[in-house]
N, C-alpha and C positions, 0 to 999 in steps of 0.2 A: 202130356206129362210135363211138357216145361212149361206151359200158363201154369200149372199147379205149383210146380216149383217156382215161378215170379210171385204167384200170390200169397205162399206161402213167407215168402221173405219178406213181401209187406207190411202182411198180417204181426210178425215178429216185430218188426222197427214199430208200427202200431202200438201195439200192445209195450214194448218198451219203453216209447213216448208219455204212452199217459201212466204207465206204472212212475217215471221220475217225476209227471207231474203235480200226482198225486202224493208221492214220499216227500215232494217240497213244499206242497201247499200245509198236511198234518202231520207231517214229520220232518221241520227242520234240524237240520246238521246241527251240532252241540258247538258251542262256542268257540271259538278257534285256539289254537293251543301255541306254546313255542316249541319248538323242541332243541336243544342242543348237543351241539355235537363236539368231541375233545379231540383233536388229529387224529379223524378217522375213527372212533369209537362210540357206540352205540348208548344215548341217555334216555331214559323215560323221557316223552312227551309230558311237559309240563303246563296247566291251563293258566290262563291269562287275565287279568279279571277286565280288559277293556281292549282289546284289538279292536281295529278303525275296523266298520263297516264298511262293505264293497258295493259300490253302483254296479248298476249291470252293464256299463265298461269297462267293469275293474277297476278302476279309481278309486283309493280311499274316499272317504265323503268328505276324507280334512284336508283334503288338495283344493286348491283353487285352483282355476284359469292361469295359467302367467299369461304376461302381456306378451312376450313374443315365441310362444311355445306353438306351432304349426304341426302339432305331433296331436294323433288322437291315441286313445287309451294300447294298451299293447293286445298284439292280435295273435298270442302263444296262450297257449294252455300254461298258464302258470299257479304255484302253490295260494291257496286262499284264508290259509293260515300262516301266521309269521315263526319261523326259523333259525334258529342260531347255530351258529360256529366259535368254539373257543379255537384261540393257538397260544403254545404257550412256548416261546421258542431259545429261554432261560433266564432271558431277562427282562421281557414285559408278558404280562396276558392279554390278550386280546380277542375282545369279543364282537363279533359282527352279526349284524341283522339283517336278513335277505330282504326286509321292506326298505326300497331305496339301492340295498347292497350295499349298506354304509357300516363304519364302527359306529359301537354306540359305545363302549368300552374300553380305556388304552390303562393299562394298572404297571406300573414298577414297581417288581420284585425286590431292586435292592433298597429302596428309600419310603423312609415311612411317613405318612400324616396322621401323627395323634396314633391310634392302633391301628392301622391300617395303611395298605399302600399307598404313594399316591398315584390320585385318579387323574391322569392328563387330559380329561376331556370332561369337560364340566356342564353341568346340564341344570335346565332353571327349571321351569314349571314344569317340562315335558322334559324328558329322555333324548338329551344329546345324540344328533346324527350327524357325524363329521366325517367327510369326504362323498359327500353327495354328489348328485351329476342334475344339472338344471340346462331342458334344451333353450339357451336363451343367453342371455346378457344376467349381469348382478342381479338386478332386482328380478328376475323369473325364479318362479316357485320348485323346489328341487322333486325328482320324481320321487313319488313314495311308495308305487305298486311293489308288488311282492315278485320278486323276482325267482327262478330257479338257481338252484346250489350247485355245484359241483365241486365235489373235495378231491384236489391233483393229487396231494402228498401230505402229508405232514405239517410244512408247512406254507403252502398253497393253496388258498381257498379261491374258487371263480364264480359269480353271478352275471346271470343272463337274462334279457327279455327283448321279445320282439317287439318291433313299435310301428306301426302306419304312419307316414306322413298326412296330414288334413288336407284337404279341396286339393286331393290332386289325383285324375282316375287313376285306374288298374289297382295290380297287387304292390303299388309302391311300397313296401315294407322296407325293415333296417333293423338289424339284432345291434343293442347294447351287451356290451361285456365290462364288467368290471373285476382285474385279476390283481390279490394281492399276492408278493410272494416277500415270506420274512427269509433269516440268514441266523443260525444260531450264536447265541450272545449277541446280538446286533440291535442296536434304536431304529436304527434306519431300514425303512423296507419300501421296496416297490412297488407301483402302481399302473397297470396298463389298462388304457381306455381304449374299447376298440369301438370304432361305429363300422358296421360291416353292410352296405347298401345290397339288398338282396337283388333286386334293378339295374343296377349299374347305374345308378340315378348319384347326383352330386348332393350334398347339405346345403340348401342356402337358407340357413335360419336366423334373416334377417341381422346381418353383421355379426352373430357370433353362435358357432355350433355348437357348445355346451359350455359349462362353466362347473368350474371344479371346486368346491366349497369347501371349508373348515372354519367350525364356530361351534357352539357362540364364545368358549374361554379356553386357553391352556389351565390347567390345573399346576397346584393343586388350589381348592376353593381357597378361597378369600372373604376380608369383608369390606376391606374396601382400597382403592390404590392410593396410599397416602406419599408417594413417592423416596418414604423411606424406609419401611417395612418390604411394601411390594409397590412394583411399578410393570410397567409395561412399554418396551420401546419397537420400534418398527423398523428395520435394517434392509437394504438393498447391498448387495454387492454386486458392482461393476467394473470392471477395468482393473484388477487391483484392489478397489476403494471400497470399503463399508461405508456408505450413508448413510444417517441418520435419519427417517421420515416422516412427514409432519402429518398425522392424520385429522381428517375433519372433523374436530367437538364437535360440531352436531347430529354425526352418527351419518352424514352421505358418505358413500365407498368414494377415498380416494385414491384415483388410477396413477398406477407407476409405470414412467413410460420405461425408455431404453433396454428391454427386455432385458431384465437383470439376471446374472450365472444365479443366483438365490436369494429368497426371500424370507426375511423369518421376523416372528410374533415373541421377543423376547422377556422374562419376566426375571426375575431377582437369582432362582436358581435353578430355571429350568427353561426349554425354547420347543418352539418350532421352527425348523428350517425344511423351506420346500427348494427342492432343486429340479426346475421344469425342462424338460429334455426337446418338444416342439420347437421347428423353429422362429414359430408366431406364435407370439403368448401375449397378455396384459397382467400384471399385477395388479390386484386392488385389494385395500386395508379398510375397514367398518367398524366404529365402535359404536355402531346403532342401538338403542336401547334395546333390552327383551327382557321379557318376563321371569323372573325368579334368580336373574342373573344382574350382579351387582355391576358391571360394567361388559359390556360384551367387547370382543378382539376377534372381527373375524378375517381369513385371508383367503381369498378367491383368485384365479385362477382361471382367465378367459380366452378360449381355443378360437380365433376368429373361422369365421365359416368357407370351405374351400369345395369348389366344384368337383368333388372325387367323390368314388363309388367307397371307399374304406378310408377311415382314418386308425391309425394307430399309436397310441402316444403313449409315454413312457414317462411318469414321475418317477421321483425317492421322496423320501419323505424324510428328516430327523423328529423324533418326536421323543425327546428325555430332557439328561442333566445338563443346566450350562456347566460345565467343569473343561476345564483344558486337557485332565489327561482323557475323557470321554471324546472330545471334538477333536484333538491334533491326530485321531486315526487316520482321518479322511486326507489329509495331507501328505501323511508320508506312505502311505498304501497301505499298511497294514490293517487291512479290510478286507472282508467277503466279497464287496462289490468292485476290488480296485483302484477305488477312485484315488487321486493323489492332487496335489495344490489347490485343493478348495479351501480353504481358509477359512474353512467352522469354525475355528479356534479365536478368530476376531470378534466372536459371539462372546465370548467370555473375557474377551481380554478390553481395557479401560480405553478412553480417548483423551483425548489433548496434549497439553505439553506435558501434564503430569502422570501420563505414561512408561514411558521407559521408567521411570523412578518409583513406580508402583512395582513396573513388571521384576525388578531387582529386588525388592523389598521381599516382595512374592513368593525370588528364589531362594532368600535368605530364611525364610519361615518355614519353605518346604525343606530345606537344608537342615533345620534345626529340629522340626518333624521328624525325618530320619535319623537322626541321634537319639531322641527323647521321644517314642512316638507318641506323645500326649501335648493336643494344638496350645490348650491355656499354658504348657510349661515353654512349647516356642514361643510365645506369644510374650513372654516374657524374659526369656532369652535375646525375642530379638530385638526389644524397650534396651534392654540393659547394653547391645549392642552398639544400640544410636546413640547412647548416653554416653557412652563410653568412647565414641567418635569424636562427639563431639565436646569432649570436655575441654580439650584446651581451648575451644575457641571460645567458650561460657567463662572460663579462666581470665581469657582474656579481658572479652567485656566487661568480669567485675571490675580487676586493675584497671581498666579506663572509666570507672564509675571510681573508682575509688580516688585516680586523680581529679577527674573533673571536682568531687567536694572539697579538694586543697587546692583546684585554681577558684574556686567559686568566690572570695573575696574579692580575688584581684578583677575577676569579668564584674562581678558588681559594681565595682568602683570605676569600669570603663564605662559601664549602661548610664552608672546618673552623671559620670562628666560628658558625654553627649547624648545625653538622651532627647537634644533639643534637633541634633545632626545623624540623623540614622546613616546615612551615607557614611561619614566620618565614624561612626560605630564599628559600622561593618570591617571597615578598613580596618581601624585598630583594633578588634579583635580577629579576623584574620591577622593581622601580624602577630598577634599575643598568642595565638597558636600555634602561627607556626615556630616560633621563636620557643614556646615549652615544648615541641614536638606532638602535639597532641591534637587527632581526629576525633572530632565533634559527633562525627557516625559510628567510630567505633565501639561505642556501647550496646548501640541499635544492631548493628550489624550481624554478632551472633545471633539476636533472634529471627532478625527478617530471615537469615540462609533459614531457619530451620521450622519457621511456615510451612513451606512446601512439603518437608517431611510430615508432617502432622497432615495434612489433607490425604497424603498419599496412603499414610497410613490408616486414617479415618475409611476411605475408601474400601481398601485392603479388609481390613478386620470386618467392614460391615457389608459387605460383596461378595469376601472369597466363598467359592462354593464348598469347600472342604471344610469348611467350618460348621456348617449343616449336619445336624448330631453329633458333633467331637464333643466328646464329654471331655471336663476338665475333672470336677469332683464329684464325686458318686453322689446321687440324689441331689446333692444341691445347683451344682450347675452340669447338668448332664447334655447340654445341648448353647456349644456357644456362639449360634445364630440366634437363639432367643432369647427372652428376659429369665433370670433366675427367677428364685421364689423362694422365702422358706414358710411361708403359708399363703396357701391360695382362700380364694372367698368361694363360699358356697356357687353353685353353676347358676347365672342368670345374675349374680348379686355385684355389684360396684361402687366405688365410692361417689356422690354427688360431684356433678363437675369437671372433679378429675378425670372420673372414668377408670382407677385403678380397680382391677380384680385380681391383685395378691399383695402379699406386702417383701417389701423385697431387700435384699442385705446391701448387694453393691453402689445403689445410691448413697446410702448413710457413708457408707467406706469411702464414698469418693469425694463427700460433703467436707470431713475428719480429715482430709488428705491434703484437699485442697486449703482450707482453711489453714493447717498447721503449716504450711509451704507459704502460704502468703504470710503466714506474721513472721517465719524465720527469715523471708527474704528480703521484707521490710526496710526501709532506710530510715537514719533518724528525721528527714524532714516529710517523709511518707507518714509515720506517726503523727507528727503534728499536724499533719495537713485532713481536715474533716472530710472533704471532696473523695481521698483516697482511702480513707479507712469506709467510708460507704460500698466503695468500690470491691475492698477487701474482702467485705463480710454478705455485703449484698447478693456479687457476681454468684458464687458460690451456692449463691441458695435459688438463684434465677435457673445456672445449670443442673440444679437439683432436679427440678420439675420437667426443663425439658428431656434430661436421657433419663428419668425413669425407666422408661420400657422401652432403652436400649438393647441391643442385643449382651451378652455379659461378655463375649470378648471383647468388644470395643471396651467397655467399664475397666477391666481389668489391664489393658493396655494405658487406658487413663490414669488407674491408680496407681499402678508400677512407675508411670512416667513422673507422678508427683513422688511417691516415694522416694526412688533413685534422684530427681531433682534436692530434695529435700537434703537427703546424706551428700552429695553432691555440694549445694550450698554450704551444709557444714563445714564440709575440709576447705572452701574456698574461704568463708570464714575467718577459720584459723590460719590460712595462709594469707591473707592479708592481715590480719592482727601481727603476723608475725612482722609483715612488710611496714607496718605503722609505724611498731618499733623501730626498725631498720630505717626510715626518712627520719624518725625524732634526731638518730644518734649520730646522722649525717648531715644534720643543718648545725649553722653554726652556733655555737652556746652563746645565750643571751648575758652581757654584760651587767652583772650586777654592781647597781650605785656602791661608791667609796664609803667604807664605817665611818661616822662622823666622831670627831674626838671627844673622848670622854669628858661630860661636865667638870666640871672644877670648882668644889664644892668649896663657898666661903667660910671662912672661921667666924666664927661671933665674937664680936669685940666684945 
């Protein structure tokens, strides 16, 4: 009775064998599907029209070899169809793909591109996979097999797969895990990497045991980084200090040493900041070419390889707005995760000396925000601010324009009696100055101090991130981070050259603006002089073309500023015309010749 019963079980696994061999040779499995899942709830499996086909390792067949990947294919029963996971945790959604375990998806809910959110992860030919795991160095090819799901919570999602080390006997295996956990209303979420040695065997994967990817772009797309529109900067912070980092134009990964507190991928009004919690890390930055993608930014992430049976490591990730009141959470703790003195908030905030005078400016606009909450109306509150600061010292420099053209005789009359003795010049017009009390710079001087305002402001109005959909006026400038319009050109159509596709109001206004301010401020030897009426009429139409496709708060910060200038010059004007009078009536009256005596008309004899 028991050979019966051994043969009987044979005969079962037998006939088992050849029935799946059979159902795979003339009846294969229907093409593989996605399915996805929303915090734990159940969606129709959806079909695919191109899922990578599987070697009979499991290997996608669009994987290569990497050069130092010592791992062969994974050695679990894993899913043969690819899978998804939304989370949506209030304020991004986010969607993950079990091939890899990576996003393929990062959407905010609160900021729009065009009709839609924007997509922080931007994808060119193929379908962006950001936060891959590659066993290897930068240049190894990241895993792509299909990993298993497990949904913790809400919002919790984990991937797993086992994996065989190559040329090395036994059951040398090792499970990857990748766990993300979000935080509600939070950018920022966590990321644990675990390699878990089933062996008790250590990683030695050739100098570095995995490497942690994101690429190829932050969002939202682009068409290209002109570095005024959209740009892209590379940030270390150390010690205190945000670095500035120089990435290699030709697209090789450059390594950042001094294990930096974070690293982030910054763009005009949005970032990534990775915050690596290992205590051996490498920073590396890529703007290596790819496909479909107009300039790639990628940031890697390299775990050096360490003789232990587990590794367990622990990122965060920021992935949203550069904005200050978004990033100063992480500073002062009011956060999900804790954290306090990390200085995300130097992600948004300006460098050099024209810093602090930005970051005040800032506060005067967001000041003026909360009074009026409409930015084009602070925006022009706080023009009329600076104006109004600084009018006596513009006061001033006329009055010293205005004496300089009643000393300008007398300096004449010093230049051609030595104009043979410059030396001897100098000296007596230094004395001739100081003797009328009168500084040669004090004309200059109001303008030079207020350079610096003008930059800081230029800055300000074309950076600040709150300015990113502020509407000013309904329909016409509804957003004053970008160019107005009051007619666009059909889609695909532009002017030759130029390149404009709408026609737009605020240049004309700034043309009209400008222009009316130069001919009132004019002086009479500025009129006669041809060099300076070129100047006048030329300038004017030179910055016509380059701020076209300004943003329209800068424009309207511009035009306010000639404006206000403008009635400004008037009443200075009139207060010197008044002052003219007042010198005529206080120099001394010019002696008129004595009447000569009446002729003395002879009589006729």
């Amino acid at each position: 009775m028991e050979k019966k019963t051994i043969l009987a079980i044979v005969l079962s696994i037998l006939v088992i064998v050849v029935f799946y061999v059979i159902q795979g040779v003339f009846f294969p499995p229907p093409t593989p599907a996605v399915a996805e899942r929303r915090a734990g709830e159940s969606v129709p499996v959806q079909p695919i029209e191109s899922a990578p086909s599987m070697d009979e390792s499991g290997r996608s067949d669009t994987e290569t070899s990497p050069l130092a990947l010592p791992v062969e294919t994974a050695v679990d029963s894993a899913p043969v169809s690819e899978e998804r996971v939304i989370i949506d945790n209030g304020v991004v959604v986010v969607v993950f793909s079990n091939e890899g375990g990576d996003i393929v998806s990062y959407k905010l809910k609160e900021h729009n591109d065009k009709e839609d959110s924007v997509e922080m992860i931007v994808s060119g030919e193929k379908e962006a996979h950001a936060f891959s795991i590659a066993f290897g160095g930068v240049d190894t090819t990241p895993v792509s097999t299909f990993f298993n799901t497990r949904q913790i919570s809400q919002n919790i999602v984990e991937f797993y797969r086992d994996f065989k080390i190559a040329n090395v006997g036994g059951e040398n295996t090792f499970r990857l895990t990748k766990r993300y956990e979000f935080k509600p209303n939070e950018y920022m979420f966590e990321l644990t990497v675990i390699l878990n040695g089933r062996q008790n065997a250590g990683f030695n994967f050739e100098g570095a045991a995995y490497t942690l990817g994101f690429g190829p772009q932050i969002g939202p797309k682009f068409e290209k980084l002109d570095q005024r529109y959209e740009y892209r900067n590379y940030y270390t912070y150390t010690n205190g200090k945000r670095k500035t980092e120089k990435v290699n134009a030709t697209g090789m990964p450059t390594i950042v040493g001094n294990r930096p507190v974070w690293a982030s991928i910054a763009g005009k009004y949005f970032t990534l900041i990775a915050l690596p919690y290992p205590a051996q890390y490498d920073i590396a930055f890529s703007t290596r070419k790819e496909a479909g993608v107009a300039v790639a930014s990628r940031l890697f992430i390299v775990r050096p390889s360490l003789s232990i049976s587990q590794i367990e490591d622990k990122y965060r990730f920021y992935l949203g707005p550069k904005s200050q009141e978004a990033l100063a959470v992480y500073s002062n703790g009011k956060n999900t995760f804790n954290l306090t003195n990390m200085d995300l908030v130097k992600i948004a905030g300006t460098s050099g000396i024209l810093a602090p005078l930005e970051t005040a400016l800032k506060w005067l606009l967001m000041a003026f925000y909360k009074l009026i909450p409409n930015y084009g109306v602070a925006i022009i509150l706080l023009t009329f601010l600076v104006k109004l600061l600084f009018f006596p010292l513009t006061r001033k420099g006329s009055e010293s324009t205005l004496k300089m053209q009643a000393l300008a005789p007398k300096i004449k009359e010093i230049q051609d009696k030595y104009k043979d003795n410059t030396q001897k010049m100098n000296a007596e017009m230094a004395e001739f100055y100081k003797k009328e009390g009168y500084n040669p710079m004090s004309g200059c001087l109001p303008l030079i101090i207020q350079i610096p305002i003008f930059f800081a402001m230029y800055n300000l109005f074309n950076n600040h991130f709150d300015l990113r959909g502020a509407m000013f006026i309904p329909v016409w400038i509804p957003d004053l981070s970008l160019p107005e319009a009051i007619w666009n050109f059909p889609e695909g159509i532009s002017l030759p050259i130029l390149g404009w596709t709408a026609i737009r109001a605020l240049p004309f206004i700034y043309v009209a603006s400008q222009l009316l301010y130069g001919k009132i401020t004019q002086t009479p030897e500025q009129t006669n002089n041809t060099q300076m009426k070129i100047m006048l009429y030329a300038m004017p139409i030179v910055f016509f073309f380059i701020l076209y496709d300004v943003p329209s708060g800068l424009l309207i910060y511009w035009i306010m500023s000639n404006v206000l200038t403008l009635f400004q010059q008037l009443a200075i004007n009139k207060f010197l015309a008044q002052k003219k009078v007042a010198m005529n009536v206080q120099q001394p009256p010019i002696k008129q010749p004595s009447k000569l005596p009446p002729k003395i008309k002879k009589r006729k004899r």
